[in-house]
N, C-alpha and C positions, 0 to 999 in steps of 0.2 A: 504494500500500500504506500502512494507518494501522496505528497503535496503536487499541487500544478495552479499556476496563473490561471485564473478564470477562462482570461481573454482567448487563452491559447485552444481552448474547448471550443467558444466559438462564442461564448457570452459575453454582451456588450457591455462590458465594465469599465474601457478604458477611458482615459483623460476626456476624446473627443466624443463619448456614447457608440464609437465603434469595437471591432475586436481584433483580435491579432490570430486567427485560425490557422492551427496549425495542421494540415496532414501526417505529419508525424507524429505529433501529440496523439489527435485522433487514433491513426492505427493504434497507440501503448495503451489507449483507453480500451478497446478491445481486449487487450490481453491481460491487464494490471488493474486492480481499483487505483483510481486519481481521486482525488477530493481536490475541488476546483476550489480556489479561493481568491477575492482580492483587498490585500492588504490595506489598499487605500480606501475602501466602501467599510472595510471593519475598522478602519480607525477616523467613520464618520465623514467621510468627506461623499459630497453628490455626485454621480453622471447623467451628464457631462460636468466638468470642471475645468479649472484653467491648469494650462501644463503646469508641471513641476519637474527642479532638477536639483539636485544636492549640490550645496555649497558648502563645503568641508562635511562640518556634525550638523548645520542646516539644511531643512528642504524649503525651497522658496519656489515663490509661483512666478509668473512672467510679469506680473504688476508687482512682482516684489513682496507679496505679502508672506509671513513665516506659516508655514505647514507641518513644521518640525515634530509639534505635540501628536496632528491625526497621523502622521507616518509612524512614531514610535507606538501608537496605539494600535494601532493598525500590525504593526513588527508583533506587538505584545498579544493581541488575541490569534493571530494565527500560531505564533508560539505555543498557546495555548492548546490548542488545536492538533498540533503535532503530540505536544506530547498525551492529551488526550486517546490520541489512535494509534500512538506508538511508532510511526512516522520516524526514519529516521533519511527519507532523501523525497527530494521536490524538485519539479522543474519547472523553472524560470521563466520568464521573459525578460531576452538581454536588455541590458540597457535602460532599464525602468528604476526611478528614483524609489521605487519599493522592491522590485525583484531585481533588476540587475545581477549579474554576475561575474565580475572579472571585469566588465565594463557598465561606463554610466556617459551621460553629457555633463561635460565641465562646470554647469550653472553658467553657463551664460547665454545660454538659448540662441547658439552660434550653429550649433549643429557637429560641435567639437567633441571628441569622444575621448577620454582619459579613463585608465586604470581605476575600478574601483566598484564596489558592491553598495546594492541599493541597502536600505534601511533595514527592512525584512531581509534580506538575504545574508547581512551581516549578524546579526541576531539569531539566527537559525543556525548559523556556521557556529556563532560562541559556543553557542549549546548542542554540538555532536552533530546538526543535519546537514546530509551531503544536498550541497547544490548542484542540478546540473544545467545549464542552458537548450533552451529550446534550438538554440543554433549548433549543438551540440550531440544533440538524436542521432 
């Protein structure tokens, strides 16, 4: 049993109300239980909403407003979550200021991509769960 980004199923949970569907997600769902989750809807935040990117230990939106608290919320009940169902690997959506893995955008809404795990994927790594990116199937 994994974790998996909602989006990646095919549910519209991302930033813009769309999804990031992934054919390869899909076939593992076939084979493996996923529990679809998104970090950012459990630590309160609406879809759609405005982008966000991590800047350092901040997530900030594109007007600048701090998001920090519904990301680490959001990191904290899927935590929950995991180890609820015993969970110990989840797959990602790169690049997302909540799932990220190995890669994130800089904060600066450049479309610049630097080294680095979103909020939830960092928190999940603390505590024992393997990350793997959807770009990585």
């Amino acid at each position: 049993m994994r974790l998996c980004s909602a989006c990646l199923l095919g549910v519209k949970c991302r930033y813009d109300g769309s999804d990031a569907l992934s054919k390869k997600v899909v076939k593992l769902a076939k084979r493996e239980h996923l529990i679809p989750v998104c970090p950012e809807q459990l630590g309160g935040l609406p879809t759609p909403r405005e982008p966000s990117e991590r800047r350092g230990r901040k997530v900030i939106t594109k007007s600048g407003n701090d998001v920090t608290e519904q990301f680490s919320k959001g990191a904290e009940e899927t935590l929950k979550l995991a180890k609820l169902f015993g969970v110990k690997d989840a797959v990602f959506k790169q690049r997302s200021p909540a799932c990220g893995c190995g890669q994130i955008y800089d904060g600066t809404f450049s479309g610049k991509i630097v080294k680095g795990d979103g909020v939830t994927t960092a928190m999940l790594r603390k505590n024992g769960v393997r990350i793997i990116s959807d770009e990585d199937l």
